[in-house]
C-alpha positions in Angstrom: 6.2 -5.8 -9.5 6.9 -2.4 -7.5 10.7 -2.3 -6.6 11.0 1.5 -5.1 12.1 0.7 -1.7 9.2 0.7 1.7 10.7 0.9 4.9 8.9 -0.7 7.7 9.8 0.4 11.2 9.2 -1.8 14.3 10.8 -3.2 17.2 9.1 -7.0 16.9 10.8 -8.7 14.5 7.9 -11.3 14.3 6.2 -8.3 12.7 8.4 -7.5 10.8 8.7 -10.6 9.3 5.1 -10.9 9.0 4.6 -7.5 6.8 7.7 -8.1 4.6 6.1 -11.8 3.8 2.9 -9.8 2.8 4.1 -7.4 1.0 6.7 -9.9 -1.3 3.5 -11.8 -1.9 2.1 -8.9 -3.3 4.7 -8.0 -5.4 6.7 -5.1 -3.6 10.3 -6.8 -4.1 12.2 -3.9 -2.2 11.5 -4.0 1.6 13.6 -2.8 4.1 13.5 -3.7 7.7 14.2 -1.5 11.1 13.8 -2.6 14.7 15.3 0.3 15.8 13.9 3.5 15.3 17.3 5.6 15.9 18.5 4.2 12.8 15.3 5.6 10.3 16.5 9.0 9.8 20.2 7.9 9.0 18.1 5.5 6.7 16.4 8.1 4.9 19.4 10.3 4.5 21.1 7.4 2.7 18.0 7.0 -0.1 14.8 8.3 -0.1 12.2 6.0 0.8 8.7 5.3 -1.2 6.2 5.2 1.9 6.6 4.0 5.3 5.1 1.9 7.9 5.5 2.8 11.4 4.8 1.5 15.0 4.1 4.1 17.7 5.2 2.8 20.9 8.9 1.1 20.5 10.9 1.9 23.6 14.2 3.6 22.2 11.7 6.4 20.6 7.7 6.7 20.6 6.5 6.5 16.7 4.8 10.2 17.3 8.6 11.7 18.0 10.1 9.9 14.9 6.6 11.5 12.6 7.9 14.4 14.2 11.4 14.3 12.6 10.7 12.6 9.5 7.4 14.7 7.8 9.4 18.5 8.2 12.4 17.4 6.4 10.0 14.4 4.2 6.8 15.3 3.5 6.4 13.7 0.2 6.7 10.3 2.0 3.4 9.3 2.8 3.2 7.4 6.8 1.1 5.2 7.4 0.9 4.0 11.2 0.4 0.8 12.7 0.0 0.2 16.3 -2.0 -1.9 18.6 -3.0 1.4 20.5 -6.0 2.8 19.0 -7.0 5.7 21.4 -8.8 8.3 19.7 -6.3 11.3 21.0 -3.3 9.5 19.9 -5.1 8.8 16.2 -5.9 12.6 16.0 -2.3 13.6 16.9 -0.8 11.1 14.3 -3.0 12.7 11.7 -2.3 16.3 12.6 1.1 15.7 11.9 0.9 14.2 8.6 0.2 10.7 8.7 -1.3 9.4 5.7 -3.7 6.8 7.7 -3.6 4.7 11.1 -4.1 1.3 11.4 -4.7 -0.8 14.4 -3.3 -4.1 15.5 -4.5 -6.5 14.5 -4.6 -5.3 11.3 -6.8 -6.3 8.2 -4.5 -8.1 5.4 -6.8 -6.6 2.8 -7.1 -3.2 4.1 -3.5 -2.8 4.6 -2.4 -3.7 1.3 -5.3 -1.2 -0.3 -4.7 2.0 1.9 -0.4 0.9 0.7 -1.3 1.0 -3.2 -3.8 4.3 -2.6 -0.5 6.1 -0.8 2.0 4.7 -3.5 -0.9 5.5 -6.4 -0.7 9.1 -4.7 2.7 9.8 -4.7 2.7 8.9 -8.8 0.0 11.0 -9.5 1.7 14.4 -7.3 5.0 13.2 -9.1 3.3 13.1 -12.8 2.1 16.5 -11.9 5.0 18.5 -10.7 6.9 16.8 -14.1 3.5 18.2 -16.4 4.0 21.3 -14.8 7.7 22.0 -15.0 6.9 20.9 -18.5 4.3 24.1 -19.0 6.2 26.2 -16.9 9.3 26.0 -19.3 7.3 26.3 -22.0 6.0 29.9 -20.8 8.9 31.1 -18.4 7.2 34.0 -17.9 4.4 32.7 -16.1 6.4 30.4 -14.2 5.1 32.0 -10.8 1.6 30.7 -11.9 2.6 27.5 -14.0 0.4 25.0 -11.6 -2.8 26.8 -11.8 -3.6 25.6 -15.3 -6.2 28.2 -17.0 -7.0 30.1 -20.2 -9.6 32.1 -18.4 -10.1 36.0 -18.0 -11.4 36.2 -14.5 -8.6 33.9 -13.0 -5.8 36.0 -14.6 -7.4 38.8 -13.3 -6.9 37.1 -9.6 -3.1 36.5 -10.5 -3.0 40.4 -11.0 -4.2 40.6 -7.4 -1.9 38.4 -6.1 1.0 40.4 -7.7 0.0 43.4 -5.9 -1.3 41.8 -2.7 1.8 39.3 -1.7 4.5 42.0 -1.4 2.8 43.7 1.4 1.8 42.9 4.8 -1.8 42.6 4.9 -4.0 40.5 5.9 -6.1 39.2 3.1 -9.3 37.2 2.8 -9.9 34.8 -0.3 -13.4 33.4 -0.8 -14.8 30.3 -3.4 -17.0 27.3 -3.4 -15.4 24.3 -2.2 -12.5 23.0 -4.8 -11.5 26.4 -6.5 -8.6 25.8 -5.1 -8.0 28.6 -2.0 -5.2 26.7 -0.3 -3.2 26.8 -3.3 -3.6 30.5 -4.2 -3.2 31.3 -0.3 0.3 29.5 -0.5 0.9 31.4 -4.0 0.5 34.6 -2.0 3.8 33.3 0.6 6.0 32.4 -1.9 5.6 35.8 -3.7 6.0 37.6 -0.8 9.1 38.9 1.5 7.8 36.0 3.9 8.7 33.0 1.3 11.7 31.6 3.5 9.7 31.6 6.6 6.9 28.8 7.8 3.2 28.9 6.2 1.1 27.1 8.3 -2.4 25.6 7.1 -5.0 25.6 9.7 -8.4 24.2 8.6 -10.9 25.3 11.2 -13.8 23.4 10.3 -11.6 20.1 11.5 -11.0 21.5 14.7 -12.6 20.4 17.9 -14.4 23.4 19.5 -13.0 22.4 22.8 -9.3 22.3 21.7 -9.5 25.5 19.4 -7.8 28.0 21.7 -5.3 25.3 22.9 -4.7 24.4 19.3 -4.1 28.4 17.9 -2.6 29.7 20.9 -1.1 27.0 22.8 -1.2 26.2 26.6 1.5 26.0 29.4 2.2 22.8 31.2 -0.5 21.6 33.8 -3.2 24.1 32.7 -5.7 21.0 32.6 -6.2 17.3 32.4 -3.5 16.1 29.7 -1.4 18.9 29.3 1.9 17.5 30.2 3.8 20.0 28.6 4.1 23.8 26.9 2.8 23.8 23.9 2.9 26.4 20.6 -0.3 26.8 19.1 -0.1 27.2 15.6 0.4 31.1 15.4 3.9 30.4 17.5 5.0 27.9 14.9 3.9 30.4 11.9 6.1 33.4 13.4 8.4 34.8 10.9 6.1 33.4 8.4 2.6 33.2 7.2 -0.7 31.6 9.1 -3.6 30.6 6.5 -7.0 30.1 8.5 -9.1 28.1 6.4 -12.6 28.2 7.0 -12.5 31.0 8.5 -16.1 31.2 9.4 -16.1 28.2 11.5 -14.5 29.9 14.6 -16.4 30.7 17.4 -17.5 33.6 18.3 -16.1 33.4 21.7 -12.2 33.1 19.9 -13.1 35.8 17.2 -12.3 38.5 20.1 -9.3 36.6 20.9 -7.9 36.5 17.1 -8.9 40.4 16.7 -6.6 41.1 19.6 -4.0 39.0 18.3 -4.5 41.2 15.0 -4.4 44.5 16.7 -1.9 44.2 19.1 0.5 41.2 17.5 0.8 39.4 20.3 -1.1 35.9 21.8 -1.4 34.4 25.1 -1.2 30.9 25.8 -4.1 28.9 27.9 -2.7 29.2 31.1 -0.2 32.4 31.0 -0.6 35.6 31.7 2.6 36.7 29.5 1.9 37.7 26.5 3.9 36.1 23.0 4.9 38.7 20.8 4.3 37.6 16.8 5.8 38.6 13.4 3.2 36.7 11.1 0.9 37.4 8.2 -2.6 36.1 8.1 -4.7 34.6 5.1 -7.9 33.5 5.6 -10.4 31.6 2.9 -13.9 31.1 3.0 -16.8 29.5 1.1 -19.3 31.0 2.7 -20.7 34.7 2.6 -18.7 36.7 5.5 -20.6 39.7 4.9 -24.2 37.9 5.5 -23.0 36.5 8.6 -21.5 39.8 9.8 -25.4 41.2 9.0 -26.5 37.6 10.8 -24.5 38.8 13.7 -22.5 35.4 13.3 -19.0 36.7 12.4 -17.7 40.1 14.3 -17.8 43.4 11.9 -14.6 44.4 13.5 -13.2 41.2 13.1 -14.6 41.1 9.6 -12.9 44.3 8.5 -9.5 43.6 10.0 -9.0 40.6 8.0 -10.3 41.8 4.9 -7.1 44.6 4.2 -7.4 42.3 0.6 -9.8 40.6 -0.6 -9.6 38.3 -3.5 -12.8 36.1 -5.4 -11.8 32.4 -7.4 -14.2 32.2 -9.6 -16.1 28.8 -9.9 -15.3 26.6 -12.5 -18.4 26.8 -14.5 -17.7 30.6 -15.0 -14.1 29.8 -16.5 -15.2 29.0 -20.2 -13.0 26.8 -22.3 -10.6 26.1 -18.5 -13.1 22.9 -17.9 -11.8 21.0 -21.7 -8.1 22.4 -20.9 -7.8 20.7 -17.4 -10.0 17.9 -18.7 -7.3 17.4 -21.0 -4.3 18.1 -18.4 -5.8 15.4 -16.2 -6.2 13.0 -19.1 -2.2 13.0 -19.5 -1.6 13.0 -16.2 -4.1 9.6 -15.9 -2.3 8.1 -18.8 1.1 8.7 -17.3 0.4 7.5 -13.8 -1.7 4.4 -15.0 0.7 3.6 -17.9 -2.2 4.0 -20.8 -3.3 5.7 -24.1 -6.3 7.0 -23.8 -6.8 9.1 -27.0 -9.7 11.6 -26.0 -13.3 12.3 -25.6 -16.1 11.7 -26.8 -17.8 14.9 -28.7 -21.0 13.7 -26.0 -18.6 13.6 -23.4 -17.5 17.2 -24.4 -20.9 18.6 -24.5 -22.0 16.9 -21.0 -18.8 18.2 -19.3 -19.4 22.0 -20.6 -23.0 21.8 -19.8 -21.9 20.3 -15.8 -22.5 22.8 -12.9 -19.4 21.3 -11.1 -20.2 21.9 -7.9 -16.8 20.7 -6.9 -15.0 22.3 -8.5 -12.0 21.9 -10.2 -11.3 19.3 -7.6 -14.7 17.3 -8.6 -13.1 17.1 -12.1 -9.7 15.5 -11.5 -11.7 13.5 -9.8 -13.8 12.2 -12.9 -11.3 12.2 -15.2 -8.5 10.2 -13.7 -11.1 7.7 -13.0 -12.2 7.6 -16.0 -8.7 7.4 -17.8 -8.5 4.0 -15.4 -12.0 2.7 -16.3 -11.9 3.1 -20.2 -10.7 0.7 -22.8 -7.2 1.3 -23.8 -6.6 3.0 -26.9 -10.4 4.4 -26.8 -11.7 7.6 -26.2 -13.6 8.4 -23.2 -17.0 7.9 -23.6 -20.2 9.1 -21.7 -20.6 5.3 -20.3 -17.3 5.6 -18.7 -18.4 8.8 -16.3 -20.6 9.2 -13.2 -23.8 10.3 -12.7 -24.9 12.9 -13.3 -22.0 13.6 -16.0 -24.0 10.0 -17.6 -27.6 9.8 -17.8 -27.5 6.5 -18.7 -26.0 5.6 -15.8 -28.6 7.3 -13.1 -31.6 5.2 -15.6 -29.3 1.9 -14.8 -29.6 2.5 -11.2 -33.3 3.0 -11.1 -33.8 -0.4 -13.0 -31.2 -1.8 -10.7 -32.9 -1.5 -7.4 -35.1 -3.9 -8.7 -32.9 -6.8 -8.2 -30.8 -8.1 -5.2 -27.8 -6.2 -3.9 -25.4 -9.3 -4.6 -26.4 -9.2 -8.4 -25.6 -5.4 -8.7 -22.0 -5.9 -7.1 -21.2 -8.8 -9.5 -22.4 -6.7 -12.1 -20.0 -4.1 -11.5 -17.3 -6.4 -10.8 -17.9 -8.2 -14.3 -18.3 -4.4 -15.7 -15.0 -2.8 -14.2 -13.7 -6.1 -15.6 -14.4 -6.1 -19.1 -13.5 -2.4 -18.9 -10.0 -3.1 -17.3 -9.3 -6.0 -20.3 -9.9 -8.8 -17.6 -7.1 -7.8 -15.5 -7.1 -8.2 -11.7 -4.3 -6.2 -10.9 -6.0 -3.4 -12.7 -9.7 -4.0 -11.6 -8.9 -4.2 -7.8 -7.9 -0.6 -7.3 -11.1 0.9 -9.1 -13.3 -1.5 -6.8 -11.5 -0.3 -4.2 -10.6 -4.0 -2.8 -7.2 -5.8 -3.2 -6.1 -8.0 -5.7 -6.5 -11.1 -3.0 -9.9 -9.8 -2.1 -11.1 -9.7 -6.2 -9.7 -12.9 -6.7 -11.4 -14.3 -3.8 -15.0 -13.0 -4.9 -14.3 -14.1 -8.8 -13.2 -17.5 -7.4 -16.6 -17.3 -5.7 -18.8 -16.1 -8.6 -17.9 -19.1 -10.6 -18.0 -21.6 -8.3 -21.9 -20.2 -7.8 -22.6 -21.1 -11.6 -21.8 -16.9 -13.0 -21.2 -18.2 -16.9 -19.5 -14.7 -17.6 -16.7 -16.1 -15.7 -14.4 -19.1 -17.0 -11.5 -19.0 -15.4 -9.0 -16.9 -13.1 -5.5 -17.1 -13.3 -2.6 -15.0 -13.6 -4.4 -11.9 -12.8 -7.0 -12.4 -15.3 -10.6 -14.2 -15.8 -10.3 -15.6 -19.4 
């Protein structure tokens, strides 16, 4: 049973009805109700609310307005939209502003429920860290500034020396590392070490930005410059004034814009699509890359002028491979944290699994290994260590040799297999299974139901969240 409170916002009270009776049935006991969307943020000033659903178009105030009030002043509340509109434009605005996922009417029973337990099973996990690092930080006060980048390592202490001198001043600096090094987090680092720490920092990925909507997206537009533009609009340097403006992927912009963003550099001032006046700007920029500026400055791909005015600072994460004992010490962070946030005991690893995770490339990065070891904390046998069968290829050799074999039966066999294998591995327990197959609990039943009525002798029974 899940009893933190869900509020679902909208103004048909058949549907309301209709999401509260599937959610019960799942198990979430505390749902609250609101045909009115006036009344949500008087809600959530009352008690804090676990996620949200939320129509868009209710006629005392469109769903996009209330994401608009509720994410600055909530943003641990994970949205997830619901409307029976499903226009491409209006999906891409609900995301920029923080929704967690949007869903059309009719919606899918199944899918609902699952994308509900991934933004609950989110929350947890961000919760269990913040507690595992307040724990660490208290431990070593000192490094308090530092206490959620977890690492014994040489060359990343040797970055947090260059954040120290970097964030007081005013330059623009450029960090670099592969994907999963973690550049948003030291960018943000930077801001709240520097005199800009009360004022906005704004995270702009590039590389998700439509070419066509990149000027209108950084700079902004005045009302009736084209087709849709129904309003003024601040592009994202406006909103970051007084504060900081992090460009991630920096190499993705266009050519075309890199003049624009050198002037806006040089002179500290933008223009909006669509006005001649210029906007004058008090910001700091921070840009991160995982690619090699300087080759495509050489490749005439990124302007050398451009190029040199962002680079005032320059700071290099070093991949996780190159960080020595930091991949066992987050291996083992991540293990609490999975035992905490799926209520188990996993006692360790495996001196194989050792070995085979300080011999990994990780080409993700730190990123790739939460990954694999909260997975795995869900997948192994409680009160077990983790062992080599409980990780993914390539991390488990035996594993990439089970697919090879595998191919040569039918596709239906290899799903039941897994299903009977995340299973066993889960003690026979639906409510745990469903997540790591990524279906819900209704779904799982469902297929197990199925597999024994088609003769599958592993299965005996189902009931009460178990096959016995």
């Amino acid at each position: 049973m899940y009893t933190n409170p869900i509020l679902v916002v909208d103004d048909e009270l058949s549907y309301l009805e209709l999401v509260k009776g599937l959610l019960t049935e799942e198990g979430y006991e505390n749902i609250i109700t609101e045909d009115n969307p006036l009344n949500v943020m008087p809600l959530l000033e009352k008690q804090n609310k676990d996620l949200i659903l939320l129509d868009l178009y209710m006629p005392q105030m469109n769903g996009l307005e209330l994401l608009e009030k509720i994410l600055p002043i909530y943003p641990k509340i994970p949205v997830i939209v619901i409307t029976a509109v499903g226009e491409v434009d209006v999906r891409r605005k609900a995301i920029k502003l923080g929704a967690y996922e949007f869903i059309t009417k009719p919606f899918d029973a199944d899918r609902l429920l699952l994308t509900i337990k991934r933004a609950i099973g989110n929350t947890l996990l961000e919760t269990e860290r913040d507690s595992l690092r307040k724990v660490l930080s208290d431990d070593k006060p000192e490094k308090i500034i530092f206490s959620d980048i977890i690492t014994d390592s040489p060359l990343l202490h040797k970055v947090f020396e260059l954040v120290e001198i970097f964030a007081p001043t005013n330059e623009t600096i450029i960090i670099s590392g592969e994907t999963g090094t973690g550049k948003d987090l030291l960018a943000k680092k930077i801001h709240d070490l520097s005199p800009r720490k009360n004022g906005p920092f704004i995270a702009v990925n590039l590389a998700s930005i439509s070419p066509s909507l990149f000027e209108s997206e950084l700079f902004g537009h005045k009302k009736g410059t084209f087709t849709g533009a129904g309003a003024d609009k601040m592009g994202y340097f406006e909103v970051a004034k007084g504060g900081t403006i992090f460009l991630d992927e920096i190499g993705e912009l266009p050519l075309e814009l890199q003049g624009k963003l050198l002037r806006t550099i040089q002179y500290n001032e933008i223009m909006r699509i669509g006005d001649p006046k210029p906007i004058n700007l008090d910001i700091r920029i921070i840009s991160a890359t995982n690619k090699d500026l300087l080759d495509a400055v050489n490749k005439k791909e990124f302007r050398a002028d451009l190029y040199y005015r962002l680079n005032r600072g320059y700071i290099r994460i070093p991949p996780l491979r190159k960080r020595g004992d930091d991949v066992l010490i987050l291996a083992n962070y991540f293990l609490e944290i999975g035992n905490k946030t799926y209520n188990r005991n996993i006692l360790g690893f495996s001196d194989e699994v050792i070995t085979n995770l300080m011999n990994y490339d990780f080409p993700g990065n730190v990123r790739e290994l939460e990954n694999i070891i909260i997975n795995a904390v869900a997948t192994t046998s409680n009160n077990q260590y983790i062992d080599s069968v409980d990780l993914p290829p390539p991390l488990n050799k035996e594993k990439v040799g089970e697919s090879a074999s595998a191919r040569l039966t039918t596709l239906e066999n290899i799903i039941e297999e897994h299903i009977l294998y995340v299973m066993k591995k889960m003690g026979n327990n639906v409510q745990k299974a469903a997540p790591i197959l990524d279906v819900s609990e209704r779904t799982l039943q469902r297929k197990l139901k199925s597999m024994k009525e088609n003769n599958n002798n592993d299965i005996i029974d189902v009931t009460d969240g178990k096959i016995d």
